[in-house]
PDB file of N, CA, C and O in Angstrom:
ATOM      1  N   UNK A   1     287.971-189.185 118.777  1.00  0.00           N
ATOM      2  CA  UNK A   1     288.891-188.838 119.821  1.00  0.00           C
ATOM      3  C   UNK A   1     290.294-188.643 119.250  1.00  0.00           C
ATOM      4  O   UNK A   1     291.064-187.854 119.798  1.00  0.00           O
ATOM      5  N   UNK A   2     290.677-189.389 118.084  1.00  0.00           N
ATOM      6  CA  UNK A   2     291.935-189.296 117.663  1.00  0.00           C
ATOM      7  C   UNK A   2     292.014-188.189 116.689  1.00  0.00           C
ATOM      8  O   UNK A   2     293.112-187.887 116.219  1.00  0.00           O
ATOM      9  N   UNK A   3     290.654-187.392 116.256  1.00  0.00           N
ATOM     10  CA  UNK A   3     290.701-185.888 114.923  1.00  0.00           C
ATOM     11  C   UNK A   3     291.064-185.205 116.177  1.00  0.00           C
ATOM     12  O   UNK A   3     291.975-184.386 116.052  1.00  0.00           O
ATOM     13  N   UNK A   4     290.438-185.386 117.666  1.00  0.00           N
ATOM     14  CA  UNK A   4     290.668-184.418 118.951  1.00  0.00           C
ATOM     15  C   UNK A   4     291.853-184.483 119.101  1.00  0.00           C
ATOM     16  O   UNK A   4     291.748-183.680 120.028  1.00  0.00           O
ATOM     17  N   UNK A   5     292.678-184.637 119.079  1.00  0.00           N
ATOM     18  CA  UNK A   5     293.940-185.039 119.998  1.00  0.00           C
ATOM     19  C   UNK A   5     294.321-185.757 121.134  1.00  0.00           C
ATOM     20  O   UNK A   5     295.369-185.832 121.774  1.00  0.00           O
ATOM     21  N   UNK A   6     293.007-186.364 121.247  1.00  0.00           N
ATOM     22  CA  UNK A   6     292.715-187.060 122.792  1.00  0.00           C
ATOM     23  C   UNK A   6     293.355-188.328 123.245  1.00  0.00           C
ATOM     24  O   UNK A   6     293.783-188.586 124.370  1.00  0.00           O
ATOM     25  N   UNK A   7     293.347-189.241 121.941  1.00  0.00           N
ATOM     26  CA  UNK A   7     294.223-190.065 121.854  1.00  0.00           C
ATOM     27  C   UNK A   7     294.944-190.587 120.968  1.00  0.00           C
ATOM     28  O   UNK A   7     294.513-190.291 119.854  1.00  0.00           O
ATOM     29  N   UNK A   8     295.914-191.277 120.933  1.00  0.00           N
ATOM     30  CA  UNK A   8     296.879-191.688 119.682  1.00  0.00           C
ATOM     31  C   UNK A   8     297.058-193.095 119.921  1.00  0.00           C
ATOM     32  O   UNK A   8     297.302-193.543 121.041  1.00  0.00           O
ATOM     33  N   UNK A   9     296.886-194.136 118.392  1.00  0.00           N
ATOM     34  CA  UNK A   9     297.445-195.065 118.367  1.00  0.00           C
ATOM     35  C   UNK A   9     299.196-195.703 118.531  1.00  0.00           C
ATOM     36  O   UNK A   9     300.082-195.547 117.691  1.00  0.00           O
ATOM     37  N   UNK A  10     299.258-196.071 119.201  1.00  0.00           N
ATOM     38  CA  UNK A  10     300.339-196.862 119.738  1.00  0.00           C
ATOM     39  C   UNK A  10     300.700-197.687 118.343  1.00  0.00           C
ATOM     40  O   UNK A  10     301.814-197.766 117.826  1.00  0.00           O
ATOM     41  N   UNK A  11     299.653-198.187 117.945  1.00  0.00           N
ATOM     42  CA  UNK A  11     299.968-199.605 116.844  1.00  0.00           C
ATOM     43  C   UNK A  11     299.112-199.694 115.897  1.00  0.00           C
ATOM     44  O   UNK A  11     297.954-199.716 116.316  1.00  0.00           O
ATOM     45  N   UNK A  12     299.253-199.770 114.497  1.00  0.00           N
ATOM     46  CA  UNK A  12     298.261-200.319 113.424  1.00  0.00           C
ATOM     47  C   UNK A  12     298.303-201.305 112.819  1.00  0.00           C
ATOM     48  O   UNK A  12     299.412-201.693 112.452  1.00  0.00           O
ATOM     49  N   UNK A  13     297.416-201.885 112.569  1.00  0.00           N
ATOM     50  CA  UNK A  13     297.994-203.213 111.609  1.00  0.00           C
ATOM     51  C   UNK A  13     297.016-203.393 110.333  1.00  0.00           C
ATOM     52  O   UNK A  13     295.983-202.731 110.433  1.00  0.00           O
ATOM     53  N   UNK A  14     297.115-203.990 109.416  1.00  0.00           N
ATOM     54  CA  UNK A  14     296.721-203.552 108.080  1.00  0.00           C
ATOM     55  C   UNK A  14     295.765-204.858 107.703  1.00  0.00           C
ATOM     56  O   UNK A  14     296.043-205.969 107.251  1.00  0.00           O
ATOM     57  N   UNK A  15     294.525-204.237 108.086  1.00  0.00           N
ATOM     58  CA  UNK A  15     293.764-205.483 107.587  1.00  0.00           C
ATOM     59  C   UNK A  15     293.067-205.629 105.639  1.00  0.00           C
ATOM     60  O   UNK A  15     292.724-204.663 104.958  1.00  0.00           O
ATOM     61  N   UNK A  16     293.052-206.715 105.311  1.00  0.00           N
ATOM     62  CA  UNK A  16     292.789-206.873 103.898  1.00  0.00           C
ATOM     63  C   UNK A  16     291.112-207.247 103.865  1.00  0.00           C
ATOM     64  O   UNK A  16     290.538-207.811 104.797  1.00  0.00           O
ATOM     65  N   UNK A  17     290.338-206.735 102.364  1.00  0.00           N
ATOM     66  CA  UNK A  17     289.153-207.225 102.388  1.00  0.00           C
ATOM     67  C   UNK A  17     289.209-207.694 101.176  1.00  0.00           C
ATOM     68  O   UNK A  17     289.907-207.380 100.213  1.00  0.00           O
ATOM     69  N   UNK A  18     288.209-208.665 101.359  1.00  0.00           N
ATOM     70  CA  UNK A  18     288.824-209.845  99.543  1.00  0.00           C
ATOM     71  C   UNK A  18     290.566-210.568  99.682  1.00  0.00           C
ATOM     72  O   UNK A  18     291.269-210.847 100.653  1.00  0.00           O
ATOM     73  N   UNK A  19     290.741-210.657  98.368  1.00  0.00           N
ATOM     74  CA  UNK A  19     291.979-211.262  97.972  1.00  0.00           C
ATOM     75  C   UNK A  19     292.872-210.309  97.356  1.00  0.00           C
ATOM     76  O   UNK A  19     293.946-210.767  96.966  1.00  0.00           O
ATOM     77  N   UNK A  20     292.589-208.738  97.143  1.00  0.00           N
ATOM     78  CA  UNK A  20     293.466-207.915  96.902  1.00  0.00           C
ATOM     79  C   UNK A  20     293.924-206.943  97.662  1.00  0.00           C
ATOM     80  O   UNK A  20     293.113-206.457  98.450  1.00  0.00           O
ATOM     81  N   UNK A  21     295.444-206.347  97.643  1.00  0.00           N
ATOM     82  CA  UNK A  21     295.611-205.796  98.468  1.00  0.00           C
ATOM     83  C   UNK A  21     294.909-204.308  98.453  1.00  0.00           C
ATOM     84  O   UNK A  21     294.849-203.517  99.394  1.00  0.00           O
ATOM     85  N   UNK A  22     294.261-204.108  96.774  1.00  0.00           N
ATOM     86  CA  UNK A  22     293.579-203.418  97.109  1.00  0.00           C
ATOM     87  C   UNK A  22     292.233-202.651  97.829  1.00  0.00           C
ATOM     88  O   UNK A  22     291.762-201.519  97.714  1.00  0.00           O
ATOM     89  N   UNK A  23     291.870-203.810  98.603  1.00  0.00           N
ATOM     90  CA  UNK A  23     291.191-203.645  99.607  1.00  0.00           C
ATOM     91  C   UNK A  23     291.765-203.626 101.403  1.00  0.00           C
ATOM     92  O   UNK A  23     291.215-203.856 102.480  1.00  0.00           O
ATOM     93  N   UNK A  24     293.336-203.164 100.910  1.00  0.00           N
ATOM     94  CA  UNK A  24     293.535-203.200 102.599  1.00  0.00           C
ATOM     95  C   UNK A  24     293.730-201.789 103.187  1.00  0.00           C
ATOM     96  O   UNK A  24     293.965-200.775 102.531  1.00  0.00           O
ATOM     97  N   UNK A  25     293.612-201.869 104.379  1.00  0.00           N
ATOM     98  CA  UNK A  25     293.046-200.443 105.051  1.00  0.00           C
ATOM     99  C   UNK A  25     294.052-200.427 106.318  1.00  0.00           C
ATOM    100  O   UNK A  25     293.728-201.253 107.170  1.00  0.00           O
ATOM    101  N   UNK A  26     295.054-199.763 106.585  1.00  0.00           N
ATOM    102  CA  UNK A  26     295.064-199.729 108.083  1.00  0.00           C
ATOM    103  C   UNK A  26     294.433-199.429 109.440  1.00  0.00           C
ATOM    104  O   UNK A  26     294.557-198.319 109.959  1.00  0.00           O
ATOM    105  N   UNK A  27     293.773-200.402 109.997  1.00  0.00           N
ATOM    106  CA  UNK A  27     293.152-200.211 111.440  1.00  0.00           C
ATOM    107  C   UNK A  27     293.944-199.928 112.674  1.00  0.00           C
ATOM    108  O   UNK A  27     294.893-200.616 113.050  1.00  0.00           O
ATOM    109  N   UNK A  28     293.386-198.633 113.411  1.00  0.00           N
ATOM    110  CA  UNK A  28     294.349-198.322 114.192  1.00  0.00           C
ATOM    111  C   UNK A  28     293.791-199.156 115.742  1.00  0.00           C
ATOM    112  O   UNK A  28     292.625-199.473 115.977  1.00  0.00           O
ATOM    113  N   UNK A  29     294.767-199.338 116.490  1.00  0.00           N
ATOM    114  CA  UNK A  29     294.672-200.422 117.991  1.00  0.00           C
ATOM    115  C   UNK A  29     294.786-199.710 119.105  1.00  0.00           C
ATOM    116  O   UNK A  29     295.962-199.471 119.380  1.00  0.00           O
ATOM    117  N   UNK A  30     293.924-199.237 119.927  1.00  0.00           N
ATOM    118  CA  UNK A  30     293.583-198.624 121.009  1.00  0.00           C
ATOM    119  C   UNK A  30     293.629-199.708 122.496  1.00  0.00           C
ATOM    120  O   UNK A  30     292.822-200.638 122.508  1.00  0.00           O
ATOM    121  N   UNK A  31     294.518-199.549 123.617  1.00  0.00           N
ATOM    122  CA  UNK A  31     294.484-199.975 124.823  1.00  0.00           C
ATOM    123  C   UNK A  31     293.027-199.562 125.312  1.00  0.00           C
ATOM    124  O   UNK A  31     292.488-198.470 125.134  1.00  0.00           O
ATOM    125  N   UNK A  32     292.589-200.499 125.864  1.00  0.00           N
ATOM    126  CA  UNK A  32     290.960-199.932 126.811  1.00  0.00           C
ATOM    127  C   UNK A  32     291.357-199.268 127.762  1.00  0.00           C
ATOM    128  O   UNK A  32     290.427-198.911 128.485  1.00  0.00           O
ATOM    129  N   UNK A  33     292.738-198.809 128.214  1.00  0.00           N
ATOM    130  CA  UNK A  33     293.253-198.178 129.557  1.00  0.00           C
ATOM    131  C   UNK A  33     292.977-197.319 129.302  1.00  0.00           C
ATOM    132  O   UNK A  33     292.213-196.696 130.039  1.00  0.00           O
ATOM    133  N   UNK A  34     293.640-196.532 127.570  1.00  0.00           N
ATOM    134  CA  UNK A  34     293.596-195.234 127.234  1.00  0.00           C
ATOM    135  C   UNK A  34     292.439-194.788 126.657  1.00  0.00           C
ATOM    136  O   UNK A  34     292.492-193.572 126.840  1.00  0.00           O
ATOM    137  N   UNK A  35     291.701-194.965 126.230  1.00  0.00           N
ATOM    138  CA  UNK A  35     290.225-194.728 126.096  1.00  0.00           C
ATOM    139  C   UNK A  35     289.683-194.728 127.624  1.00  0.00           C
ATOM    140  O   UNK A  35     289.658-193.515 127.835  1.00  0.00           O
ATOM    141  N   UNK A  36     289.291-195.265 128.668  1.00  0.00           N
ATOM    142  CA  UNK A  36     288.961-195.363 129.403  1.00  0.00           C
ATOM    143  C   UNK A  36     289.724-193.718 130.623  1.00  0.00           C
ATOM    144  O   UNK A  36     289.277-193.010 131.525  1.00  0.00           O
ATOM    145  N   UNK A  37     290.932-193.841 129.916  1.00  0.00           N
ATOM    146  CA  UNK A  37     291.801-192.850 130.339  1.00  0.00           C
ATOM    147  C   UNK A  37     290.884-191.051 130.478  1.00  0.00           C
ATOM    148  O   UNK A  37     290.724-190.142 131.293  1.00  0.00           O
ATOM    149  N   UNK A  38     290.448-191.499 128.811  1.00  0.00           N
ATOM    150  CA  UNK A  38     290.040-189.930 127.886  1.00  0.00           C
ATOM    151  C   UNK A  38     288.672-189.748 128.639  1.00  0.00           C
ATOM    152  O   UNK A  38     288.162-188.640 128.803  1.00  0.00           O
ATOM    153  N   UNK A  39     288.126-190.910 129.078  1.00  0.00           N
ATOM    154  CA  UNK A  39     286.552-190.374 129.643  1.00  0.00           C
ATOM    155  C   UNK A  39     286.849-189.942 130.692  1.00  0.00           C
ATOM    156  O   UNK A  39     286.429-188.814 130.948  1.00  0.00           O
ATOM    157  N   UNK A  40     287.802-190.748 131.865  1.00  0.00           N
ATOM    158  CA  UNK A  40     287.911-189.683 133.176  1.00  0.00           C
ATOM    159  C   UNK A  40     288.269-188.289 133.183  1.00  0.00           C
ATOM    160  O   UNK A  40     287.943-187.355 133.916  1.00  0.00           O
ATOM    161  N   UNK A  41     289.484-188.449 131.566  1.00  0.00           N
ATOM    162  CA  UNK A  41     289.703-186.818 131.804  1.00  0.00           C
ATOM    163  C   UNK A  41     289.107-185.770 131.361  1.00  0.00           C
ATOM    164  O   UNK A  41     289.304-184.603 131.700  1.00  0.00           O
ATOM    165  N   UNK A  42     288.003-186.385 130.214  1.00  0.00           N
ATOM    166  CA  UNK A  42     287.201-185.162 129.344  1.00  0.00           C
ATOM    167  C   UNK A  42     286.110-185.251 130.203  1.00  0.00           C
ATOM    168  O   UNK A  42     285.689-186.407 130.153  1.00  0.00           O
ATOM    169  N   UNK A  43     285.315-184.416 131.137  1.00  0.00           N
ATOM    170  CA  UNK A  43     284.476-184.423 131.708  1.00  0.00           C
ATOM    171  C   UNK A  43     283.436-183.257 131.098  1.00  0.00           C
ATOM    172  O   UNK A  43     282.298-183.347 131.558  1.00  0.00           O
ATOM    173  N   UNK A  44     283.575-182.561 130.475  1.00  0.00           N
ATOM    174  CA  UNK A  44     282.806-181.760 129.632  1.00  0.00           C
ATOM    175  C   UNK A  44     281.940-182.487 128.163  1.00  0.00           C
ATOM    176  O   UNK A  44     281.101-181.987 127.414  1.00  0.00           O
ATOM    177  N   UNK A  45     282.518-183.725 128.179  1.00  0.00           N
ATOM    178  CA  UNK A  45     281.568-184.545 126.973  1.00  0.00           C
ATOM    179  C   UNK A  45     280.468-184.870 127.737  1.00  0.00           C
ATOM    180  O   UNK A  45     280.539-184.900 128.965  1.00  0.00           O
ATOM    181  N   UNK A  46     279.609-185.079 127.220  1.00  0.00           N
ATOM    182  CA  UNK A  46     278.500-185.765 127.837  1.00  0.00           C
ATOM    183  C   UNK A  46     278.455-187.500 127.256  1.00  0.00           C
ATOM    184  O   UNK A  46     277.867-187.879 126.243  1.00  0.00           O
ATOM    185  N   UNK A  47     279.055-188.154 127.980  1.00  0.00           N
ATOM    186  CA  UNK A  47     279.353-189.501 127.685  1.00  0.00           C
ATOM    187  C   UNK A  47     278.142-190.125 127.505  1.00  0.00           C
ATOM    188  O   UNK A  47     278.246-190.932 126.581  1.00  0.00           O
ATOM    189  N   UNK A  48     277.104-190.109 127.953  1.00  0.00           N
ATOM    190  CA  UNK A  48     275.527-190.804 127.951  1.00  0.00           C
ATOM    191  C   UNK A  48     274.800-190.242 126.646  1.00  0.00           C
ATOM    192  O   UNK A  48     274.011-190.968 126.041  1.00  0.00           O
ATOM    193  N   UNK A  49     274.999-189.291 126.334  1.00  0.00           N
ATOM    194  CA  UNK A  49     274.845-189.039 125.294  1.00  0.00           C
ATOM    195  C   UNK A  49     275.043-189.450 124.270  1.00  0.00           C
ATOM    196  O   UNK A  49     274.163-189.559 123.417  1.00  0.00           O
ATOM    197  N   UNK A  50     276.953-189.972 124.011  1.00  0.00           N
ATOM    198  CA  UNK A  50     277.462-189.909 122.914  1.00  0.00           C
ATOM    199  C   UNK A  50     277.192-191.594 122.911  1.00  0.00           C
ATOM    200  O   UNK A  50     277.230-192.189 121.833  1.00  0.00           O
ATOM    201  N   UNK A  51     277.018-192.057 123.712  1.00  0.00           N
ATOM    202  CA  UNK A  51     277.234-193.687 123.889  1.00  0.00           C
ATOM    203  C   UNK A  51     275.496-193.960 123.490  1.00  0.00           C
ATOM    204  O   UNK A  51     275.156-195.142 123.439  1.00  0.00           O
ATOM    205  N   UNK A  52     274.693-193.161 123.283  1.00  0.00           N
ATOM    206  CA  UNK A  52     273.304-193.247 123.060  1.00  0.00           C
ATOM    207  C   UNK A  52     273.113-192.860 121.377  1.00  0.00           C
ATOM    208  O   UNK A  52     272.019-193.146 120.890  1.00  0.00           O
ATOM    209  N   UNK A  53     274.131-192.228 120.497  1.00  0.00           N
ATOM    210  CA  UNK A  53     274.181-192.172 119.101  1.00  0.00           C
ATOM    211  C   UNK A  53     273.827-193.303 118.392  1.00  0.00           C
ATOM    212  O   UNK A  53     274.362-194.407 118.491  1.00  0.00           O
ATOM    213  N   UNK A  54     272.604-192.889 117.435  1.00  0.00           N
ATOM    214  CA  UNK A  54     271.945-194.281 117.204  1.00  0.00           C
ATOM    215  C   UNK A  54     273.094-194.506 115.717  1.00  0.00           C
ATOM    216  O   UNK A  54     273.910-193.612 115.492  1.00  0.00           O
ATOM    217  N   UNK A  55     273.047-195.514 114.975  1.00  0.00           N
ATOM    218  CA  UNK A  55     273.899-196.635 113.563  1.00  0.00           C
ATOM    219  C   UNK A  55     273.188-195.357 112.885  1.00  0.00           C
ATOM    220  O   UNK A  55     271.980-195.125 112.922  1.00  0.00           O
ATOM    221  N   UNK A  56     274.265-194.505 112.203  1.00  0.00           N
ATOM    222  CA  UNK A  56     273.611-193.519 111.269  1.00  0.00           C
ATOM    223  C   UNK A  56     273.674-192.390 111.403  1.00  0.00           C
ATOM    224  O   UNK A  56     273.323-191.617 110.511  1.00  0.00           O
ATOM    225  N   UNK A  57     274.182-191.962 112.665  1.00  0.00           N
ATOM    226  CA  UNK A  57     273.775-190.412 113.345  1.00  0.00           C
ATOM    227  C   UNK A  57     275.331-189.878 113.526  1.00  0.00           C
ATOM    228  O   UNK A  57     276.336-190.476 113.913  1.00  0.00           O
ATOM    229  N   UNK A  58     275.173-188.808 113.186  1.00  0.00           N
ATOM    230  CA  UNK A  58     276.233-188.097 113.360  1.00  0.00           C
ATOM    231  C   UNK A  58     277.358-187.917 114.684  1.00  0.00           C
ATOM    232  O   UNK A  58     277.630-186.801 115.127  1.00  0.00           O
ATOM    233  N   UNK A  59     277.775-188.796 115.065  1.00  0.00           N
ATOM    234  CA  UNK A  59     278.327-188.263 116.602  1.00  0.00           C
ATOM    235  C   UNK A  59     278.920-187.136 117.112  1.00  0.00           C
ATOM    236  O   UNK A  59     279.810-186.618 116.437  1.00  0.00           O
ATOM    237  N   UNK A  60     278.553-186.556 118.366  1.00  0.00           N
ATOM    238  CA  UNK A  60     278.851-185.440 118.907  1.00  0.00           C
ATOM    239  C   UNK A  60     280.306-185.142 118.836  1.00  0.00           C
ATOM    240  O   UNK A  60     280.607-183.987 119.138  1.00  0.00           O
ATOM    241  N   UNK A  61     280.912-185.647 118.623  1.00  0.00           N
ATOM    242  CA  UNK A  61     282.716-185.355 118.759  1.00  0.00           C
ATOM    243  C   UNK A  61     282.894-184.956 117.733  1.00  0.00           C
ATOM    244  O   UNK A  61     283.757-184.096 117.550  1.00  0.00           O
ATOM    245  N   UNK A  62     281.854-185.631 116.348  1.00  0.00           N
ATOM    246  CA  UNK A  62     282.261-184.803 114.866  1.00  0.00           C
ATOM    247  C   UNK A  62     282.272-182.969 114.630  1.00  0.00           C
ATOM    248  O   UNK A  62     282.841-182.294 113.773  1.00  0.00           O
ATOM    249  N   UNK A  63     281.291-182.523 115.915  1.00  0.00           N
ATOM    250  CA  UNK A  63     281.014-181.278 115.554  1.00  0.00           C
ATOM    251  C   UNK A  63     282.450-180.942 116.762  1.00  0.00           C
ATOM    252  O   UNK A  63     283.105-179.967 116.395  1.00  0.00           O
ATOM    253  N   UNK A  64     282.814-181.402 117.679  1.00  0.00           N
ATOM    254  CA  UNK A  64     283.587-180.649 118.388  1.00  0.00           C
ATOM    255  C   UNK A  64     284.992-181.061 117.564  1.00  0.00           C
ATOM    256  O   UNK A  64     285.865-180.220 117.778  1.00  0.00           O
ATOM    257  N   UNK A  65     285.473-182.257 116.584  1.00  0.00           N
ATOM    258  CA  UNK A  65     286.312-181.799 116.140  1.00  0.00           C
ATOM    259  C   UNK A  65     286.640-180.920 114.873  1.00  0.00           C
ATOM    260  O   UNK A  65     287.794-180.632 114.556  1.00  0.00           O
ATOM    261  N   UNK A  66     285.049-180.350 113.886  1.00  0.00           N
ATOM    262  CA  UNK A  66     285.297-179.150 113.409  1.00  0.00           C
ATOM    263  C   UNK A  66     285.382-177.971 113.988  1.00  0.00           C
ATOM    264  O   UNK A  66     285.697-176.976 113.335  1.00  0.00           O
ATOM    265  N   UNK A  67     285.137-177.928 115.177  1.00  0.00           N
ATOM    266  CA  UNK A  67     284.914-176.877 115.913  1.00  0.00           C
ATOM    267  C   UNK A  67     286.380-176.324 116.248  1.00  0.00           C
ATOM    268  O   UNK A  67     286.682-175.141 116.404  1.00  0.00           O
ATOM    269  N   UNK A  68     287.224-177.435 116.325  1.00  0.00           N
ATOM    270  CA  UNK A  68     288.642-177.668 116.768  1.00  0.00           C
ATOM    271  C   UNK A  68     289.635-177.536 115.505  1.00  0.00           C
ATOM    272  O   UNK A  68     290.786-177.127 115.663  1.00  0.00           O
ATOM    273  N   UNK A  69     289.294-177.783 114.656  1.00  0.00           N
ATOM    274  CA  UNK A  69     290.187-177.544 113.046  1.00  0.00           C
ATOM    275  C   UNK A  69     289.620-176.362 113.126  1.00  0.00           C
ATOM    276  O   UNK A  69     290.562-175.840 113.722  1.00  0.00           O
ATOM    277  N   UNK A  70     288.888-175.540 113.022  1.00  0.00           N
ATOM    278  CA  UNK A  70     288.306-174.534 112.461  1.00  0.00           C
ATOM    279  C   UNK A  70     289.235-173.282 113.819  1.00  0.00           C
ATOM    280  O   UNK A  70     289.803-172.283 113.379  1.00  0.00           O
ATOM    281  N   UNK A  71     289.232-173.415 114.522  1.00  0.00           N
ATOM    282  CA  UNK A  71     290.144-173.019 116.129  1.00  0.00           C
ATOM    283  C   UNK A  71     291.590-173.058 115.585  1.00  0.00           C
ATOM    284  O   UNK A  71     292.539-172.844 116.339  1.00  0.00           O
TER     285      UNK A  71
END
């Protein structure tokens, strides 16, 4: 949703893995308002769908946001 433009983090905060900082990553922090926001307004996703993507599978938003760089 965020390669879409659909939503934007407000806040990140930088989590570490191990004891070096070279394992830290910034994780970005999403309100459940605004996510919750993007499903009322994108009504052309098929939400049952995407919420049915099995651990492994490509999710449907990946092809609509090449579809959208490529646009």
């Amino acid at each position: 949703m965020m390669q879409l433009g659909w939503i934007r983090s407000p806040q990140s905060i930088e989590v570490r893995f191990g004891t070096s900082r070279a394992g830290a990553v910034d994780v970005a922090l999403h309100a459940t308002a605004s996510v919750d926001a993007v499903v009322a307004a994108r009504s052309e996703v098929d939400w049952d769908r995407l919420r049915a993507v099995e651990e492994g599978r490509s999710s449907p938003l990946a092809a609509m946001a090449k579809q959208a760089a490529v646009a």
